[in-house]
Steps between C-alpha positions, in 0.01 A plus 500: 500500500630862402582721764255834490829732613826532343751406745675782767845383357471568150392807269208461264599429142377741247451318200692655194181686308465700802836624599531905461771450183207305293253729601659783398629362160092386454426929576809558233302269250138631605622866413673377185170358405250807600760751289427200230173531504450857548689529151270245361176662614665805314595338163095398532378833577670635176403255249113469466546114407590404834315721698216167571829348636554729781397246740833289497734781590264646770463129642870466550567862600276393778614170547818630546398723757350318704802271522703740586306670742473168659840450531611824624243458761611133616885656474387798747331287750798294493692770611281637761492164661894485446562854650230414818720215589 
């Protein structure tokens, strides 16, 4: 049977998608990909064409985000629980 606490003697492991150098390369590629797609929505804007296509940009501007809003706010709680210690 699992034990419900980590043990006193040893320090949690943080598994490797969620230490701070991953997140912040994932924010790096999040803003690469919202200055993507802000260009994108732009090349639609100007050519009437695309225009009924503006959905895909917009969807990953926002995808985008909300990832990285996510992360920045899982990386700051991280370090308000490191600085209360």
């Amino acid at each position: 049977m699992p034990r419900e606490k980590p043990p006193v003697f040893r320090r949690a492991i943080i598994p490797w998608y969620d230490s701070s150098r991953v997140c912040w390369i994932v924010v790096g590629f999040m803003l690469l990909t919202a200055i993507f797609s802000t260009a994108g929505l732009f090349a639609a804007l100007e050519e009437p064409d695309y225009q009924r296509h503006i959905w895909l940009p917009i969807l990953l501007l926002l995808l985008s985000t909300g990832i990285t809003i996510s992360t920045l706010i899982r990386m700051f709680r991280r370090y308000i629980e490191r600085i209360s210690r």
